[in-house]
MARVO-794236 format. One record per residue (C-alpha): residue in three letters; x, y negated, z negated. Coordinates in pm, whole numbers, plus 32768, in hexadecimal, padded with zeros to 4 digits. Layout:
BEGIN
AlaXYZ ...
# end
This chain:
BEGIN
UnkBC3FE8D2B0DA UnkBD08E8E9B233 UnkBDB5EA50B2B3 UnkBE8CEA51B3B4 UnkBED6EBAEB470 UnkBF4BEC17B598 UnkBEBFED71B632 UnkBF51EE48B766 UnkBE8CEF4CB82B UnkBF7FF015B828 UnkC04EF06DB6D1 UnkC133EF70B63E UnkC249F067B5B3 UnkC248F0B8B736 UnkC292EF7CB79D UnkC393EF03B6A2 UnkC43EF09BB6F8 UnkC444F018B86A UnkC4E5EE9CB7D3 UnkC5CFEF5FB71C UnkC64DF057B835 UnkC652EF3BB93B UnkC731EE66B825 UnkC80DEFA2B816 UnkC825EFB7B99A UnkC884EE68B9C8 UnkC97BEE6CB883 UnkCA11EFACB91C UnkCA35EEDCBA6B UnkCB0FEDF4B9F4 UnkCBCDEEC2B902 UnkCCE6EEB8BA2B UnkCCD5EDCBBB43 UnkCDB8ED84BC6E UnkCE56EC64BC13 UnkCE74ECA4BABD UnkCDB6EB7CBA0B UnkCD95EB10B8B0 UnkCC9EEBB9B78D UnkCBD2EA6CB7A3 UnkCBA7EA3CB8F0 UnkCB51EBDDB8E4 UnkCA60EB97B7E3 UnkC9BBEA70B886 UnkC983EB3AB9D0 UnkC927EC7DB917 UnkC81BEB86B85A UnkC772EAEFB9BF UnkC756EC31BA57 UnkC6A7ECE8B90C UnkC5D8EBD3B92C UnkC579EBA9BA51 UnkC527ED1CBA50 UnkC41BECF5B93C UnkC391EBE9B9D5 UnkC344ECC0BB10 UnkC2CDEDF2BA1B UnkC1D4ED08B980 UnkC10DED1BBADF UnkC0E4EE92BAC0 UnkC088EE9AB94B UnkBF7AED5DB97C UnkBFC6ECD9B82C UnkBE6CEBEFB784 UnkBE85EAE0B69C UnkBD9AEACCB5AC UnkBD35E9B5B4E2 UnkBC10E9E2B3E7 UnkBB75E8C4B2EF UnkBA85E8DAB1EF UnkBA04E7CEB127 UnkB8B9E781B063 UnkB7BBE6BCB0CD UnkB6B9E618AFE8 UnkB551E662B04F UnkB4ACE551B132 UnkB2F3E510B147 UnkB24DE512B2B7 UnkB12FE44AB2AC UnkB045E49BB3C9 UnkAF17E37DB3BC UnkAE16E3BEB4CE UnkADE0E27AB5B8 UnkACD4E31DB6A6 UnkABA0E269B6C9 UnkAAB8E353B5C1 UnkABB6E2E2B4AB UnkAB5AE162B4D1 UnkA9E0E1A3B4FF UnkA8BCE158B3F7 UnkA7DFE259B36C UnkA6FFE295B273 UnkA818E267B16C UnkA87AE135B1DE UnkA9A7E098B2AF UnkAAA0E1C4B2E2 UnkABA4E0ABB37D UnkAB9EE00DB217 UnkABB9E16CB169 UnkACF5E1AFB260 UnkAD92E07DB20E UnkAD9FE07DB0BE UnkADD3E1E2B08B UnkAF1AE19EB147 UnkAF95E04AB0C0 UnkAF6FE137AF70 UnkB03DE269B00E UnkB124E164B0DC UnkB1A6E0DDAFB0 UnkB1CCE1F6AEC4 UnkB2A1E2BCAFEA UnkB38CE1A6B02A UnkB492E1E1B101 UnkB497E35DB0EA UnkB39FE3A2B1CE UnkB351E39CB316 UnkB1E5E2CBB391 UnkB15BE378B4C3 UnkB03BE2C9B586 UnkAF91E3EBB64D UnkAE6DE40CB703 UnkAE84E4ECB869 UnkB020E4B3B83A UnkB0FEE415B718 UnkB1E5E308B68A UnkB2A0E2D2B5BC UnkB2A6E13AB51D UnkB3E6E0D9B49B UnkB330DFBFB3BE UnkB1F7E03EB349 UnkB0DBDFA0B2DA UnkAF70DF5BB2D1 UnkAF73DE70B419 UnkAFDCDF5DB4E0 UnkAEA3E044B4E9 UnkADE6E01FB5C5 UnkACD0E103B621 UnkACD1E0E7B75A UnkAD30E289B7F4 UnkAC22E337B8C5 UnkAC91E4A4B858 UnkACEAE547B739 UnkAE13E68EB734 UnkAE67E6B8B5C3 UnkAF27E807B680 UnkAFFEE741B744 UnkB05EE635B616 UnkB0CCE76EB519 UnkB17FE81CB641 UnkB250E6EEB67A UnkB2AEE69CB4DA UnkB2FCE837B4D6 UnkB3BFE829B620 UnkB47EE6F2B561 UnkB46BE7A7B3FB UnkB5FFE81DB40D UnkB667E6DCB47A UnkB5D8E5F6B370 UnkB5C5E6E2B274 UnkB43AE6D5B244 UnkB3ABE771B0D7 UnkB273E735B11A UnkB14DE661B1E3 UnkB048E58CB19F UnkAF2DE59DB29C UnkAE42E47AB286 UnkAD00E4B0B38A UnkABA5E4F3B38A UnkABD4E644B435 UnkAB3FE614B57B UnkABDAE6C9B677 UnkABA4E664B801 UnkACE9E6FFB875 UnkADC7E822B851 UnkADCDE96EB7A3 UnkAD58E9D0B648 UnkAE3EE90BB57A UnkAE38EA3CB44A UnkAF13EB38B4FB UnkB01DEA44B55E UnkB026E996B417 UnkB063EB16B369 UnkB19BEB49B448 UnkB21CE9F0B3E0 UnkB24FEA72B283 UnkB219E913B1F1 UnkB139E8EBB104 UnkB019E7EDB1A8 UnkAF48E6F8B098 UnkAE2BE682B166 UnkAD64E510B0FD UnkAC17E52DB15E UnkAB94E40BB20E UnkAA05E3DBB249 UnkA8E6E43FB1D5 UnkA824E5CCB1CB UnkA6CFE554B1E2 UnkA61BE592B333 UnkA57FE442B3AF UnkA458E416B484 UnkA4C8E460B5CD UnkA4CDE517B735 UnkA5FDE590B7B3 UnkA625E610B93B UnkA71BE703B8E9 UnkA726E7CDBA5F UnkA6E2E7D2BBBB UnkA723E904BC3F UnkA70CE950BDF6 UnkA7C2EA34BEB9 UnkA90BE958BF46 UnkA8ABE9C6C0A4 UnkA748EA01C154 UnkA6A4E9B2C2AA UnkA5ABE8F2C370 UnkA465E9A3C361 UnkA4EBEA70C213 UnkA42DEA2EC0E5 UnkA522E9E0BFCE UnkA4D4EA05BE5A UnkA55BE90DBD83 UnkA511E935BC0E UnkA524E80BBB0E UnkA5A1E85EB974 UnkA4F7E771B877 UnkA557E716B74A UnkA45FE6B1B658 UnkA47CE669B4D2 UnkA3C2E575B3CE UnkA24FE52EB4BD UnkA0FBE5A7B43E UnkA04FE697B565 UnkA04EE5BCB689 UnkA067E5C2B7ED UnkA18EE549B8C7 UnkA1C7E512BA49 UnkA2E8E574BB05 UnkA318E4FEBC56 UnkA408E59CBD56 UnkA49EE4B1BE5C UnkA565E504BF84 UnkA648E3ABBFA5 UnkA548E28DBF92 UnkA43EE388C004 UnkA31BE434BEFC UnkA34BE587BF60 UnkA27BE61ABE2F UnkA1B0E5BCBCEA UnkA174E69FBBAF UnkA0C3E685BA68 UnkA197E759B94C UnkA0CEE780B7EE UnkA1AEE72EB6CE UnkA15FE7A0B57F UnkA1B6E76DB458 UnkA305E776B38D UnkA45DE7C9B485 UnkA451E8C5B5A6 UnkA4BCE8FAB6F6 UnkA3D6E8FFB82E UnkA42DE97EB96F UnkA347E92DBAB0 UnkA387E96EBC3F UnkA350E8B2BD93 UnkA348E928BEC8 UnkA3F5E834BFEB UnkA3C8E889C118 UnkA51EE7B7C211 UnkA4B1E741C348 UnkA628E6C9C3CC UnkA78EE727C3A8 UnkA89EE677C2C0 UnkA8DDE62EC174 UnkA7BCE5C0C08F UnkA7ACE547BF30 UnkA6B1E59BBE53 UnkA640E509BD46 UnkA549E574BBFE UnkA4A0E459BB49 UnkA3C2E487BA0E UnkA32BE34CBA1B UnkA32CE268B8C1 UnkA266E2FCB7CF UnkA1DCE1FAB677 UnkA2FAE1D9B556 UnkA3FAE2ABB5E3 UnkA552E24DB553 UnkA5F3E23EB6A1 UnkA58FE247B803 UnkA70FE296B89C UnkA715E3DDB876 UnkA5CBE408B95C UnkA653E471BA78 UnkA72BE56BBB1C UnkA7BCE540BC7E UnkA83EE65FBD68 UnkA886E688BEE4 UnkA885E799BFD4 UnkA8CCE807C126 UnkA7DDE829C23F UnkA82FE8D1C349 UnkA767E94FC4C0 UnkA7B1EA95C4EF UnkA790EC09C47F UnkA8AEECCDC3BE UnkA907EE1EC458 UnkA9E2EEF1C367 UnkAAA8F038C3BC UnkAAE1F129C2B1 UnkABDAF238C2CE UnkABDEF349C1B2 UnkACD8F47FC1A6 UnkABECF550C140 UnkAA75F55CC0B6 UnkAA7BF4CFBF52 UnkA98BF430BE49 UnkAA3FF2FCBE9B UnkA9D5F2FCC00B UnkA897F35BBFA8 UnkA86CF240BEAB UnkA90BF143BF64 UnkA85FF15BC0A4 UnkA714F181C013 UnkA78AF015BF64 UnkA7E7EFC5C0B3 UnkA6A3F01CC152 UnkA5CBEF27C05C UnkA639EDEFC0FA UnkA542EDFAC24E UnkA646ECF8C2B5 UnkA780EE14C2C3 UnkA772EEFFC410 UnkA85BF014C37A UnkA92BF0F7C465 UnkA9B1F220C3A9 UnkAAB4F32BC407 UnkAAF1F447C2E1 UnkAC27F54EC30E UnkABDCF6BBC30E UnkACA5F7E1C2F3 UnkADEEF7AFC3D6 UnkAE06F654C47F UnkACA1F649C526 UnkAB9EF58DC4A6 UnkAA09F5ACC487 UnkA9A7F47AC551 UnkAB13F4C1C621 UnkAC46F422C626 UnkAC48F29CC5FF UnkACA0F1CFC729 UnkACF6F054C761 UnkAB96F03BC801 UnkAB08F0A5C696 UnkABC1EF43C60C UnkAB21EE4AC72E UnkAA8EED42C668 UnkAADBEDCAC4F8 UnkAAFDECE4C3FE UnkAB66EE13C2FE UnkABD4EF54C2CB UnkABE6F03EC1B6 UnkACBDF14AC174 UnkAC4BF238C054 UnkAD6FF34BBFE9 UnkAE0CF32AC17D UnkAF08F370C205 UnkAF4FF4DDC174 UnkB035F5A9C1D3 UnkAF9EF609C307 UnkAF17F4E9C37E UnkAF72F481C4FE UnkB07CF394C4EE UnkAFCCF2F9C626 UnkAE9DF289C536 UnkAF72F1BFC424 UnkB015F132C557 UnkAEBEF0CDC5C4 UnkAE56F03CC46D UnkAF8CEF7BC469 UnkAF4BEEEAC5D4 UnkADF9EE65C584 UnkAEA0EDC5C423 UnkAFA0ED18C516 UnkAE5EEC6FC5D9 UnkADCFEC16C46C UnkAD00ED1EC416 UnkAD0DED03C293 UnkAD70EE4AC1E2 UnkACCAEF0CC0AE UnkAD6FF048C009 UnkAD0DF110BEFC UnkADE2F235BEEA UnkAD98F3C2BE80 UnkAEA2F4B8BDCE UnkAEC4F553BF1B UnkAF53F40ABFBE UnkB07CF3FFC079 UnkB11DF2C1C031 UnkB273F2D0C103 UnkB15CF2DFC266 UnkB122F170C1EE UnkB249F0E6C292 UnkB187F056C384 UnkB0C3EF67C2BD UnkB1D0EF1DC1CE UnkB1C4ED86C26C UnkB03FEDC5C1F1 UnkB02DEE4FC0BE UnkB04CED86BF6C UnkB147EEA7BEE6 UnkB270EF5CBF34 UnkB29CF0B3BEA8 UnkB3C4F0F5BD95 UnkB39BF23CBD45 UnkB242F315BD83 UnkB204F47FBCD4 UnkB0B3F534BD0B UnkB093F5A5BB64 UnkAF44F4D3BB42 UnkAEF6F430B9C9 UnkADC7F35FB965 UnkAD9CF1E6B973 UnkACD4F0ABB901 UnkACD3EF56B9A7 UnkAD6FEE3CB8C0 UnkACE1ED04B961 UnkAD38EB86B8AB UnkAC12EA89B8A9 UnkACD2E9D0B98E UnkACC0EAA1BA98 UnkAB6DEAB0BAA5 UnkAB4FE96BBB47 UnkABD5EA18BC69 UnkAABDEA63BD75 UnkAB0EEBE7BD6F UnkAAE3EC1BBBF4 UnkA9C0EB35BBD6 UnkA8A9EBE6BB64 UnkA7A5EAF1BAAB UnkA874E9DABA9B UnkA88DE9D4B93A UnkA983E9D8B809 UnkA921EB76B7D8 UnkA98FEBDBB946 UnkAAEEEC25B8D4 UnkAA23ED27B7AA UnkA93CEDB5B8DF UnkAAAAEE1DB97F UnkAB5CEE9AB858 UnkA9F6EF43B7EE UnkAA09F00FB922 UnkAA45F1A3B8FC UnkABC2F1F2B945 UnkAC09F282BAB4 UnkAD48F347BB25 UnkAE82F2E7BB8F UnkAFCDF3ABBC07 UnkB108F33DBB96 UnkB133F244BCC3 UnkB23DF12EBC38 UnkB1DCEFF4BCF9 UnkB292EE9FBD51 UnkB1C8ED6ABDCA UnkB216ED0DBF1E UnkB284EB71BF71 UnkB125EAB0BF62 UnkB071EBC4BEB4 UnkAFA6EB6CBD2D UnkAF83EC6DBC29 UnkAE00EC60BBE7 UnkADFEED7BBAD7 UnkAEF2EE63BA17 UnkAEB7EFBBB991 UnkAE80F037B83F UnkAEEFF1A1B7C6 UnkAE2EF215B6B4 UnkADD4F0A0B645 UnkAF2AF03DB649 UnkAF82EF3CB756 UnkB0A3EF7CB87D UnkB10AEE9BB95B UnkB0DCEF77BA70 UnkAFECEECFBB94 UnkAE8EEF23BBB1 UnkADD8EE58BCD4 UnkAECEED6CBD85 UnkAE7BEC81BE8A UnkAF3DEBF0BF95 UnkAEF5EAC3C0A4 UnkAFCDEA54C1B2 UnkAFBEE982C2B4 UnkAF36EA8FC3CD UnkAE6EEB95C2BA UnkADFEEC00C169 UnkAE36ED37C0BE UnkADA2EDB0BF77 UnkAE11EEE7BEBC UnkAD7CEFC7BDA8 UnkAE90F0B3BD21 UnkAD9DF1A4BC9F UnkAC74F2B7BD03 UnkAB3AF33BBC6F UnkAACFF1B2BC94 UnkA97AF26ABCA5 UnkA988F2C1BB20 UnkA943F120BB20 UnkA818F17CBBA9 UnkA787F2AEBB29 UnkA7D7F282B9AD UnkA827F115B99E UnkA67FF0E3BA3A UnkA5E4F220BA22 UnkA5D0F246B8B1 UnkA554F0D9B857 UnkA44FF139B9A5 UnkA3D0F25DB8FC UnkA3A4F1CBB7B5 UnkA2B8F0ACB884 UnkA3A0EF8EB7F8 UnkA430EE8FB8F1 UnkA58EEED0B954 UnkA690EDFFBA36 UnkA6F2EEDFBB6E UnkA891EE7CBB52 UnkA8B9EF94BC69 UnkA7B6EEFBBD75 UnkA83CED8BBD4A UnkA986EDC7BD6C UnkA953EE63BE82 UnkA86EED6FBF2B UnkA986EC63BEA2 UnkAA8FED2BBF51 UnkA9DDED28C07C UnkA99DEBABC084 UnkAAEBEB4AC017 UnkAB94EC33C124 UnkAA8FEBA4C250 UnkAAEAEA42C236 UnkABEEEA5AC35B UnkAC5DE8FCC37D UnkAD12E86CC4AB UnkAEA7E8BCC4E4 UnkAEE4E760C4C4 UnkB025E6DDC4A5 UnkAFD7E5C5C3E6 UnkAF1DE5E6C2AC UnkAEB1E4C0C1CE UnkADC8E4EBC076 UnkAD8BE439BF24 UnkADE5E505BDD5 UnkAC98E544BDCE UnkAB55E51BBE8F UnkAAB8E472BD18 UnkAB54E39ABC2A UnkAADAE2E2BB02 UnkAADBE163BAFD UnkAC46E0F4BA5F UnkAD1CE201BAE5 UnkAE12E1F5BBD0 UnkADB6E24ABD26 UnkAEF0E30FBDBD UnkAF07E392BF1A UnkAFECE4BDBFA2 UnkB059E512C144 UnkB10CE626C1D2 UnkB184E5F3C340 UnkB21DE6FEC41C UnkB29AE6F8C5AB UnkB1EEE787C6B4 UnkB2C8E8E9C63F UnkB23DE8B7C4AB UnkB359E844C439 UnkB391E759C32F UnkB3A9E5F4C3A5 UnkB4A4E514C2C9 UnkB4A9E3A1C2F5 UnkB347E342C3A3 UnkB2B5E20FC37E UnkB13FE279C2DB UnkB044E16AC277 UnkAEC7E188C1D9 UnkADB0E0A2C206 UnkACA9E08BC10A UnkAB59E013C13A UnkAA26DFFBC06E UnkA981DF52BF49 UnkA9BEDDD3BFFF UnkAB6BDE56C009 UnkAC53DE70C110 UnkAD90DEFFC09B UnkAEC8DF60C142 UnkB004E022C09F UnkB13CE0BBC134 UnkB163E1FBC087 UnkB2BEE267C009 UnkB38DE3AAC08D UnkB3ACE4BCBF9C UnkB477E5EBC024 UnkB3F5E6FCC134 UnkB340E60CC1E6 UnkB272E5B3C0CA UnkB1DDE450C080 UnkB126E3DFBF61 UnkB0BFE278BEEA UnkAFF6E1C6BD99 UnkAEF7E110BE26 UnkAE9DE094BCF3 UnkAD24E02BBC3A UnkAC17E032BD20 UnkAAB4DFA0BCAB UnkA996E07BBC93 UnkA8FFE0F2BE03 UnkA934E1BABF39 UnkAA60E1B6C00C UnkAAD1E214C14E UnkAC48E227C1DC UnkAD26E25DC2FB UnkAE94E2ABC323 UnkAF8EE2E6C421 UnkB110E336C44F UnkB1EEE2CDC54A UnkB365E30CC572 UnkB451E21CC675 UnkB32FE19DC6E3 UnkB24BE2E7C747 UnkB105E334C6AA UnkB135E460C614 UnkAFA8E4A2C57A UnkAEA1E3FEC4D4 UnkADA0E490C3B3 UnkAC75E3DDC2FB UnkAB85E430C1EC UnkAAC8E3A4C0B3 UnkAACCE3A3BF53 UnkAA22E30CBE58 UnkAA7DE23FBCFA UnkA96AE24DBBE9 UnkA8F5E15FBAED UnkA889E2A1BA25 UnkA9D9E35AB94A UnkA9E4E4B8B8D6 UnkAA4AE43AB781 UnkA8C8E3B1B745 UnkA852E53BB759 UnkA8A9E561B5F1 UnkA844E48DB512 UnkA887E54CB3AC UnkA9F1E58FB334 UnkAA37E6FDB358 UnkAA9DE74CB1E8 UnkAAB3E8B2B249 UnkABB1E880B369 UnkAC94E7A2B255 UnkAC55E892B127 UnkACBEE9C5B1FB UnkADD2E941B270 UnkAE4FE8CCB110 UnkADE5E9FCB07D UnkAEB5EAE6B16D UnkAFE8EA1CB159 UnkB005E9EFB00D UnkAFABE877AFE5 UnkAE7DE7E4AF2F UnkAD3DE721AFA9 UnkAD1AE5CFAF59 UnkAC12E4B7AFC7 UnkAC8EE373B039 UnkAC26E2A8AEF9 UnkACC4E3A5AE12 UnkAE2BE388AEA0 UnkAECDE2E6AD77 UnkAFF5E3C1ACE3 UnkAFEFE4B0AE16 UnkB137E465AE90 UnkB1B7E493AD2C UnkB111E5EBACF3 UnkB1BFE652AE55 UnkB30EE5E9ADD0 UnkB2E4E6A3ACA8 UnkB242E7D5AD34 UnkB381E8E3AD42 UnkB32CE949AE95 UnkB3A7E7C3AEFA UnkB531E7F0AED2 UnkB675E79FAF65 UnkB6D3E8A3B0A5 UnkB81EE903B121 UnkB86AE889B28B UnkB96FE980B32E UnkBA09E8F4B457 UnkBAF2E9E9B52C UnkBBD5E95DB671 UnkBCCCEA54B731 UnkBDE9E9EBB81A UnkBE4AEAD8B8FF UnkBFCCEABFB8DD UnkC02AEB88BA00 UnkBF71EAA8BAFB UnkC00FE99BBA7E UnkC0BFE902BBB8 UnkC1EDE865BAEC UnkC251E996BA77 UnkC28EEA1ABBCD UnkC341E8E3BC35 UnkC422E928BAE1 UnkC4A3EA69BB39 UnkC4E5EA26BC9F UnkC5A5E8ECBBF0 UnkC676E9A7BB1B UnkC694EA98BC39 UnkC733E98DBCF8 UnkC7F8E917BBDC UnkC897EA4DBBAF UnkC908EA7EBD2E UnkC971E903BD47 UnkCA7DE938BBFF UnkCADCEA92BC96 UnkCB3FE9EABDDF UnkCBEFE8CEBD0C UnkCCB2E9EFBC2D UnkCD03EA71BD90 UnkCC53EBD5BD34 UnkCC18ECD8BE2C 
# end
């Protein structure tokens, strides 16, 4: 069905009032001329002007076109079939490759050629030809989130009715798929792919360190096991620093499945970046060895923190957070705390105060009496790189933070001091963030949203350019979109921001219940802090040429990729430089010219690397002058996340069908599911409503009409000889 209106914004009647008066005005014009001329020739004139006239009226009116289309669309199938490298792998059910194969030559053919086969693994594809060759197990991560997201982004356009998810429910990347697939509002029918028995095996799950220490501080690193299917036994974990045995452990492992947990202490002895690596060494009939180690790096670096903290005014949180402060021996902590009027306990803070600060933390300040002088100070030290933390108070005065609006990872909308309570609302995913880690885990994003709620005013926040949402808010369990900690890093400093107070309830009901009850209880409060701190320390160079991998680990088979950013001696964006990377390691030299993006931004696919360590260096030159250099390492491992699993998650795949609406199904029981979908009711034809609008009245022909007919009429006056 097609309609076809047109729409003013002012009324119509108006409009054709105004056509009719101007018709009369220019019919009335003509009624006697000088020369007398002939009714035609009146009437033709009389015509062009009227017109001409409505033409020109159409301008003030702003007249729309509207075309509208609806038509109905039969139902298409999206067939998502996982391709990661946990799809194609053996376990104790046999050859899950096989399974996949023929579970989709079997869906395949019954969908014909109204569906659409996606291939996804960390992205997805869409085959126009599909068909059993073409899998190929060969993807080192797994984001079932990111594969439904894109079929629901596309579910308007081709007219989806349903999907068919075909994986073994391992997830290595992304969100929890569950909540995403619910907003979708297609119904999801999940084959199962794998077997549910536990094998015989170790798993390194974790290695947990802070991201930053120093030389001389002793650094805990703690190591998650794995184990399920062994007798009681003992195993031996070794922890290596590069090449280097750094530390040895014996862990007992008992009987049946369970999770152990065991620490090392490393003490550095130089600066840089180190890898580190846990090893459970080989233990008799274990059904696979891959998935014995875990690798992580961190930062050394030579010298003691100092951290200023500025508070408007004693507080719980000051209290809390300093004496969080004051736990790391490592931290020399400088505080300055507001009292009545605009003088402080410890007096007011001066530049000298910042010399050599790597930090500063501002708890509820500036309020409305704090020296403007002091913000300016705070803002001074930001511009020499001192990084920036603020947790705010309900007294806080957020038009004094001007100042350190180029700092801050927010800009204030709209700010009320009428105070409510909130909850964090942190996704998995951004718990592989160094802030939010807590254990390293799959239940840190639970320890967040486990946490008691804390207070907030009703402060309307927008993130500032280069800043990352870590967490939201929820308001009486329901979740907002509203910011909760944001982060931002630039070039010259990093700022982090908590948009809430009474962070101290964290700490004194989220620990000191489980405390008093003796049972063991993860201190969310104390490591964020002490992750704060070491994220916000690492100060590096204002270089103007900056040159890393994707990442500082990859698996072996993915796609080494490399970004740049290069700025002038003033920060700005270079366009147009010449930037090159050399890669070394493993027995390979490798050179590649990386390709300009936009902002003076670079970025390059250096492709498969074999297994080993690496090293690089870059520069960037422009018309011939050296404009920087940077160099690093990374590291490409013959170990994959995908081997951490080695049981299909049926509980993942049943939830997900379950709460969408679709059925479960395993992969040798997939005869007559696409039938049943087809004749399920839910799996009908939609109607696709397309809308387009012309504006008529910026339409530049009709301008060039009346001024036509304009001229028409005054070129036949002048030939009728009228005056």
């Amino acid at each position: 069905m097609e309609t076809i209106s047109i729409l003013f914004s002012g009324s119509a009647w108006i409009y054709l009032l105004l056509v009719v008066v101007a018709g009369a005005a220019a019919t009335f014009t003509y009624a006697r001329t000088q020369p007398e001329i002939t009714r035609p020739w009146k009437i033709i004139l009389a015509t062009l002007r009227t017109l001409a006239l409505a033409l020109l009226l159409i301008t003030l009116f702003e007249p729309v076109l509207r075309y509208i289309r609806s038509e109905q669309r039969a139902p298409r199938l999206a067939v998502l079939v996982d391709v990661s490298r946990s799809a194609g792998m053996k376990d104790l059910g046999g050859d899950r490759a096989a399974s996949m194969r023929a579970a989709a030559a079997t869906l395949f053919r019954d969908a014909g050629s109204d569906a659409d086969v996606i291939l996804f693994d960390a992205r997805s594809r869409t085959i126009e030809d599909p068909s059993v060759d073409s899998l190929q197990f060969n993807g080192q991560r797994t984001d079932i989130s990111a594969a439904l997201r894109s079929v629901s982004n596309a579910a308007m356009e081709r007219s989806y009715g349903a999907v068919v998810l075909v994986s073994d429910g391992t997830i290595t990347a992304g969100d929890n798929p569950i909540y995403g697939a619910e907003r979708s509002g297609l119904p999801i029918y999940t084959v199962g792919v794998g077997d549910t028995t536990q094998p015989k095996d170790v798993v390194a799950m974790s290695l947990n360190a802070n991201a930053v220490c120093y030389i001389g501080q002793a650094v805990p690193i703690s190591v998650e096991l794995r184990s399920t299917g062994f007798a009681a036994t003992t195993a031996t974990v070794v922890l290596m620093r590069g090449n280097t045995e750094i530390g040895r452990q014996n862990v007992a492992i008992r009987s049946g499945s369970e999770r152990t947990s065991l620490t090392f202490s490393y003490t550095p002895t130089q600066a840089g970046m180190q890898k580190i690596t846990a090893k459970v060494l080989d233990l008799p009939g274990e059904f696979s060895t891959r998935n014995n180690s875990v690798i992580d790096y961190i930062t050394v670096l030579e010298k003691k923190r100092r951290v200023v903290l500025i508070a408007g005014a004693p507080s719980a949180d000051v209290t809390f957070v300093r004496a969080a402060l004051q736990r790391n021996k490592d931290l020399e902590i400088v505080s300055f705390v507001q009292k009545q009027g605009a003088e402080f306990y410890e007096g007011v803070p001066t530049a000298a105060a910042f010399m050599n600060a790597e930090a500063c933390v501002l708890i509820g300040f500036p309020i409305a009496s704090s020296p403007a002088s002091v913000v300016d100070v705070v803002a001074t030290a930001a511009q020499r790189g001192c990084s920036l933390m603020f947790i705010p108070s309900q007294a806080t005065d957020y038009g004094k933070l001007g100042a350190l609006a180029d700092v801050l990872p927010f800009t204030v909308a709209a700010t009320r001091t009428n105070e409510m309570m909130v909850s964090s609302d942190v996704q998995r995913s951004a718990t592989s963030d160094p802030i939010l880690k807590i254990v390293g885990d799959d239940d840190d994003a639970k320890r967040w949203n486990d946490l008691p709620p804390v207070y907030r005013t009703e402060t309307f926040v927008r993130a500032a350019p280069q800043s990352t949402i870590l967490a939201t808010s929820r308001v009486n369990n329901v979740p907002m979109q509203e910011p909760l900690i944001m982060k931002r890093e630039t070039d010259r400093v990093k700022s982090l921001a908590v948009l809430a107070y009474g962070l101290y309830r964290w700490k004194l009901l989220g620990v000191g219940p489980g405390q008093a009850r003796g049972a063991v209880v993860t201190d969310v409060f104390s490591q964020f802090i002490d992750n704060s701190m070491q994220w916000l320390s690492v100060r590096e160079d204002a270089k103007h040429v900056r040159i890393k991998p994707g990442r500082l680990l990859y698996a072996s088979g993915e796609l080494v990729e490399f970004t740049a950013s290069v700025t002038d001696a003033s920060y700005a964006p270079v366009d147009g430089a010449d930037v090159s990377v050399t890669i070394k390691g493993n027995g390979i030299e490798k050179r590649i010219v990386m390709a300009p993006q936009a902002n003076g931004r670079y970025a390059s696919v250096v492709g498969v690397l074999p297994a080993g360590d690496y090293t690089y260096t870059g520069k960037a030159t422009a018309k011939g002058q050296d404009l920087g250099s940077d160099n690093g390492s990374f590291s490409v491992s013959d170990l994959s996340i995908e081997y951490a699993s080695t049981t299909m998650d049926i509980e993942l795949l049943r939830q997900l069908a379950a709460r969408t609406g679709g059925t479960f199904t395993r992969a040798d029981s997939v005869e007559g599911l696409i039938s049943a979908i087809r004749a399920n009711p839910r799996f009908k034809a939609t109607t696709v409503t397309s809308e387009r609008e012309t504006a008529l009245w910026s339409l530049p022909w009709l301008l060039a009409a009346a001024i036509a007919m304009f001229a028409t009429e005054w070129f036949l006056r002048k030939r009728r000889g009228l005056v």
